[in-house]
C-alpha positions as CSV (number, residue, x, y, z in Angstrom):
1,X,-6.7,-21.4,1.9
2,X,-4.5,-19.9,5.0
3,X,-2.3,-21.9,6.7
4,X,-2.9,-23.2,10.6
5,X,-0.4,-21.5,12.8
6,X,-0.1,-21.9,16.8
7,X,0.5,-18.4,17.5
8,X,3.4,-18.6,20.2
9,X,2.4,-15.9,22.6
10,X,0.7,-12.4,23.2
11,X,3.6,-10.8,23.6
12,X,3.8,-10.4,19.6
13,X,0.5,-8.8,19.6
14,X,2.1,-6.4,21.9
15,X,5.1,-5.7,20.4
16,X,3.3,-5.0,17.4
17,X,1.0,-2.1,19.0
18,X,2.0,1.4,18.2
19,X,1.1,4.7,20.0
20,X,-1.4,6.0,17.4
21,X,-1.0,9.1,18.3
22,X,2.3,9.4,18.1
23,X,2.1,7.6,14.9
24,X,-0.3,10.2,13.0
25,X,1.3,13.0,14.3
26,X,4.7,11.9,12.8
27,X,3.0,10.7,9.4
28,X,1.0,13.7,8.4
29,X,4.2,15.4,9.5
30,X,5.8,13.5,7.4
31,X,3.5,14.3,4.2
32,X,3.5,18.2,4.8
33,X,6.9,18.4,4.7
34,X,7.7,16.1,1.1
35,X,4.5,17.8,-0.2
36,X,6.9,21.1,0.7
37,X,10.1,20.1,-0.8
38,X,8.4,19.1,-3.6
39,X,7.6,23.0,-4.1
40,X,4.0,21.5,-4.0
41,X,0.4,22.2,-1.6
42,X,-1.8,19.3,-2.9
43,X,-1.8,15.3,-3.2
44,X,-3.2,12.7,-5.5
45,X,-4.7,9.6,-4.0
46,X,-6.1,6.5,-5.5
47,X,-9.1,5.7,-3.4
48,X,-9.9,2.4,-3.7
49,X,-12.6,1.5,-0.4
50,X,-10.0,-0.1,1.7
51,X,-8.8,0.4,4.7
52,X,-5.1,1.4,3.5
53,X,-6.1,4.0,0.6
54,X,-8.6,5.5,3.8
55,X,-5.7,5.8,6.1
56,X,-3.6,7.8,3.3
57,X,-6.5,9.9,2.9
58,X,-7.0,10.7,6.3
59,X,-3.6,11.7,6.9
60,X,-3.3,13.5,4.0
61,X,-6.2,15.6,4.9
62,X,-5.2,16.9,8.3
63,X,-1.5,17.3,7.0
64,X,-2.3,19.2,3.6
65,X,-6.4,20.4,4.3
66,X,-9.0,18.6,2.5
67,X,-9.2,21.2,-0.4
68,X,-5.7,20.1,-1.5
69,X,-6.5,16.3,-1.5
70,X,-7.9,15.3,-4.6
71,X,-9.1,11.5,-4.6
72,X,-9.8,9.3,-7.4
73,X,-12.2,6.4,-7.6
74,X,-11.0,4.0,-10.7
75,X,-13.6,1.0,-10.7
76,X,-13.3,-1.5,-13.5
77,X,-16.9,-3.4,-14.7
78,X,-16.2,-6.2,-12.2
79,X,-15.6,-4.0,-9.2
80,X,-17.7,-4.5,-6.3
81,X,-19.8,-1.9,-5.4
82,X,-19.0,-1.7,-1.9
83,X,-15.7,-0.6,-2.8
84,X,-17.7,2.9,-4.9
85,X,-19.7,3.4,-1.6
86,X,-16.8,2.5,0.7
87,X,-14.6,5.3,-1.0
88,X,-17.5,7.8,-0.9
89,X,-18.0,7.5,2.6
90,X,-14.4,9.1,3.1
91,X,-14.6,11.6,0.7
92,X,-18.0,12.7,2.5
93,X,-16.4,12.5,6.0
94,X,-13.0,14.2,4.8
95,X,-14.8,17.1,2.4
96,X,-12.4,16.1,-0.6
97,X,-12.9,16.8,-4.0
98,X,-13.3,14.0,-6.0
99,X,-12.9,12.0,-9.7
100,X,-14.7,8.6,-10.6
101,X,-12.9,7.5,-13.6
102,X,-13.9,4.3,-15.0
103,X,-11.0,2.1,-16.5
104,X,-13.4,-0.6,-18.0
105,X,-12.8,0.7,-21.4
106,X,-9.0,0.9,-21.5
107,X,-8.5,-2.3,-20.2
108,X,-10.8,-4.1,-22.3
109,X,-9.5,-3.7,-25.4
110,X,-6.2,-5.0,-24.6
111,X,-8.0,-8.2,-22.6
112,X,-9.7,-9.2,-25.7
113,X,-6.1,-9.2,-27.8
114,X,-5.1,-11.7,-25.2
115,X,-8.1,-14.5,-25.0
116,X,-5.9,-16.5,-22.5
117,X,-5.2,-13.7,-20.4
118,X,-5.2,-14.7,-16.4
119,X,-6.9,-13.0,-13.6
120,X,-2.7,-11.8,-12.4
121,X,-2.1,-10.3,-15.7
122,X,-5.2,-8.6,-15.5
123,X,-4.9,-7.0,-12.1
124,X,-1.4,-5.6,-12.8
125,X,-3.0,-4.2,-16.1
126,X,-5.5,-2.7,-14.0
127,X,-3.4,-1.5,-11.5
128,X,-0.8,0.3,-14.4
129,X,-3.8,2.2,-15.6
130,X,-5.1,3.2,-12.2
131,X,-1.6,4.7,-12.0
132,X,-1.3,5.9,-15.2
133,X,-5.1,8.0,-14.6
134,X,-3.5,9.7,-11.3
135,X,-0.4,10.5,-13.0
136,X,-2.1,12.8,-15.8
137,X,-4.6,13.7,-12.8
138,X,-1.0,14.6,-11.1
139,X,-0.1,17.2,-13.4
140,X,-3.5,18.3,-13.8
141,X,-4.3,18.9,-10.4
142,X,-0.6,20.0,-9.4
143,X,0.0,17.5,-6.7
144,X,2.4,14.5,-5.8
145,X,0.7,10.9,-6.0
146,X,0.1,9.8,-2.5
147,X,0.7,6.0,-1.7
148,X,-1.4,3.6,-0.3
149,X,1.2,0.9,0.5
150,X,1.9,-1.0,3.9
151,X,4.7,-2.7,5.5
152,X,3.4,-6.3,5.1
153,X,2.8,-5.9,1.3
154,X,5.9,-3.7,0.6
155,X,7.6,-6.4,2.3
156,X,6.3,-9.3,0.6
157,X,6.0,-7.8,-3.1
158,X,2.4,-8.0,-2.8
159,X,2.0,-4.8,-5.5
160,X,2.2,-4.4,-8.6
161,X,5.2,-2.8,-9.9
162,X,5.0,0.8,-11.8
163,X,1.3,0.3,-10.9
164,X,0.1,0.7,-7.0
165,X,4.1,0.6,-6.1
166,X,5.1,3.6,-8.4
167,X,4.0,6.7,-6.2
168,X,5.3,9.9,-5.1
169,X,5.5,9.1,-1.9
170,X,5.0,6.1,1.0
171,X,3.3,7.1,4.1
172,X,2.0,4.2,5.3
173,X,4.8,2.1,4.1
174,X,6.3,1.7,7.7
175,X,2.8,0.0,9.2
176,X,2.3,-3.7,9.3
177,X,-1.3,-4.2,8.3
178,X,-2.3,-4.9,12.3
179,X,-0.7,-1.8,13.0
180,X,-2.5,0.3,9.9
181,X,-5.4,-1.5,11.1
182,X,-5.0,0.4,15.1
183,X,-4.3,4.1,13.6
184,X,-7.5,3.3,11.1
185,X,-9.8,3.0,14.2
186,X,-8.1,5.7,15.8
187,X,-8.3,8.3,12.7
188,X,-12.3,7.1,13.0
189,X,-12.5,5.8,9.4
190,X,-15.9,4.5,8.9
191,X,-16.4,0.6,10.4
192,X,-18.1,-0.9,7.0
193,X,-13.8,-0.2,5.8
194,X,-12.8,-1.5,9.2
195,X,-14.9,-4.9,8.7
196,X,-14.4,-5.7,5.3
197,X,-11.8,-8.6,3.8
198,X,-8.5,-7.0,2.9
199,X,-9.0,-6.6,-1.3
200,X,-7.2,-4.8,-4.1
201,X,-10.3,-5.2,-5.4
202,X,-9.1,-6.8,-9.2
203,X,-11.2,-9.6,-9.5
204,X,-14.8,-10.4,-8.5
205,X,-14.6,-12.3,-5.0
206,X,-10.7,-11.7,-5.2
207,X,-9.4,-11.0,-1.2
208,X,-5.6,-10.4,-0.3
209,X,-5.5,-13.2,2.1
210,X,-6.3,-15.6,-0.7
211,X,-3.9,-14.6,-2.5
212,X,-1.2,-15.0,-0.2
213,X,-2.4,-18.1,1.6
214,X,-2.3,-16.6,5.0
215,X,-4.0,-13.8,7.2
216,X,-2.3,-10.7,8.0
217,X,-2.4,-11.3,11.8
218,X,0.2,-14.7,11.2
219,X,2.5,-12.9,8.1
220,X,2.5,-9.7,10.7
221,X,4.0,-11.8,13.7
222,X,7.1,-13.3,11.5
223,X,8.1,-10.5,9.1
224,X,8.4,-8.5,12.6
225,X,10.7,-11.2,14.2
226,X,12.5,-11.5,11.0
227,X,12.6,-7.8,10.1
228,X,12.5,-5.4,12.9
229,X,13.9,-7.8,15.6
230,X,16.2,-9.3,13.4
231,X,15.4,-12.9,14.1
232,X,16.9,-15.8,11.8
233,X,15.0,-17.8,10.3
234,X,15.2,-20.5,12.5
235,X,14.9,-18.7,15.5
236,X,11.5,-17.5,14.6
237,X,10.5,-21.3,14.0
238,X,12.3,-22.0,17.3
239,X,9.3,-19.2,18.3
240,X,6.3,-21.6,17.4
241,X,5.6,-20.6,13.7
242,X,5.4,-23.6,11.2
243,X,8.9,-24.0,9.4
244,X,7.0,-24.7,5.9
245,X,5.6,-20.7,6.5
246,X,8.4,-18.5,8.2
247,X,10.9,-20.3,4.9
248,X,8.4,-19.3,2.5
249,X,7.4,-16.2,3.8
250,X,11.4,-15.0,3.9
251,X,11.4,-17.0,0.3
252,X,8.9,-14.6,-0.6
253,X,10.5,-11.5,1.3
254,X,14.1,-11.8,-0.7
255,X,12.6,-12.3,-4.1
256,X,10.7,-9.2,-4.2
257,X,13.5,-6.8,-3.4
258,X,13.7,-5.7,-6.9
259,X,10.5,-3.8,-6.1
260,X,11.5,-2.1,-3.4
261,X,14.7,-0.5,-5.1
262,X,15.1,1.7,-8.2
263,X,16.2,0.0,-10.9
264,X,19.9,-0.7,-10.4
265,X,22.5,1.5,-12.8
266,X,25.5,0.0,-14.2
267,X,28.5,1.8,-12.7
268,X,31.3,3.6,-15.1
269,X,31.6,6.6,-13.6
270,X,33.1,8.4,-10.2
271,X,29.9,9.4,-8.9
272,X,26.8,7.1,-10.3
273,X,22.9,7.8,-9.4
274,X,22.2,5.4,-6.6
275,X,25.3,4.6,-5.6
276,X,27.9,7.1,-5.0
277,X,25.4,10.1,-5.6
278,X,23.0,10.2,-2.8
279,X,22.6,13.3,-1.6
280,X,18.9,14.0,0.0
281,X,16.1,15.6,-1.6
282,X,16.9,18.8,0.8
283,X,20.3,18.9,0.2
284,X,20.4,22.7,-0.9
């Protein structure tokens, strides 16, 4: 069930337009070069039918050549078959080589210890092992995991942590999901992945927007008032949005920080990982 919000003006909608071009230029830039420092040519990707795995695919084809893009279909028995079909249609556009691995049966056996398990616990399960198959598919093919990640659910802890969260690296992590949305279209990825409800694809019927309550389009407008334009709180409820929303929404924003940090070291020494020790990966 979303909530009913009176959209204050176009000017958002605007604002939150990006010059796609510019955009995948700088982002498979952006993958050649980790891919590089890494001492690595190729990439792992979980593709999953959506419109965010696409994207990562996309890029990570014209930044690293399809040949070094290996991508990695991981239905479980309740998957919807769209979402098989979906993911093929990149791999046939892009030329990638390709796994289907099926994670029905190592999920199962832990679901049935747990007879009371719930639909969450059994998406981040799945979620861990869809991680844990490109991981070992990581070291077997020789590439980094590429992420799949946007803005709007980094920013919201809509992820599961150590399972679609624990990648390599973050290409799209910087696009609100309207924006993702504008470079899909312009990167030509099929319209059947354009058209289809937003789903992590855990749970029969499950959709993102369900989940959360509200559609992208409405989360997209605050979290760029509150994040990039550095709005307070009330200030963006001064804007239009519904005060119940923008609170929760920030709420929501501040308690999943912990997932978009490494785990925090106690300090006891001069120079501690994380803290005083921060040079960057090129720093040789």
């Amino acid at each position: 069930m979303s909530v009913t919000l009176r959209t204050p003006n176009d000017s958002l909608t605007e604002r939150l337009a990006i010059n796609t071009d510019l955009a995948r230029k700088v982002l498979s830039g952006f993958i050649g070069d980790e891919i590089r420092k890494a001492g690595m040519k190729r990439a792992v990707i979980g593709l999953s039918g959506g419109v965010d795995s696409a994207v990562s695919a996309y890029l990570s084809a014209e930044a690293l050549g399809a040949e070094n893009v290996l991508a990695v279909r991981m239905p479980y028995k309740s998957s919807s078959a769209d979402s098989l079909s979906d993911a093929d249609k990149v791999i046939q556009a892009l030329g990638l080589p390709s796994l289907t691995v099926e994670v029905t049966g190592m999920a199962d056996p832990l679901f049935a210890q747990f007879p009371d398990i719930t639909n969450l616990r059994k998406g981040n399960v799945l979620a861990r092992l869809r991680m844990t198959v490109l991981y070992d598919q990581s070291a077997a093919w020789g590439g980094l995991v590429m992420g799949t990640g946007n803005k709007t659910e980094i920013l919201l802890g809509y992820s599961t942590i150590y399972g679609d969260s624990g990648v390599a690296l973050q290409p799209i992590g910087d696009l609100y999901k309207t924006q993702l949305r504008q470079l899909a279209k312009a990167l030509n990825v099929p319209d059947s992945i354009l058209q289809k409800p937003p789903s992590a694809d855990l749970w029969a019927g499950q959709t993102d927007e369900d989940d959360l309550g509200y559609t992208y389009a409405d989360v997209d407008q605050v979290l760029f008032l509150l994040v990039d334009e550095r709005y307070t709180v009330n200030e963006v409820i001064d804007e239009g949005f519904d005060a119940a929303f923008v609170t929760g929404v920030w709420r929501r924003v501040k308690a999943n920080h912990f997932k978009r940090t490494m785990p925090n070291i106690a300090k006891l020494s001069r120079r501690t990982v994380g803290h005083d020790f921060l040079f960057l990966r090129d720093w040789a």
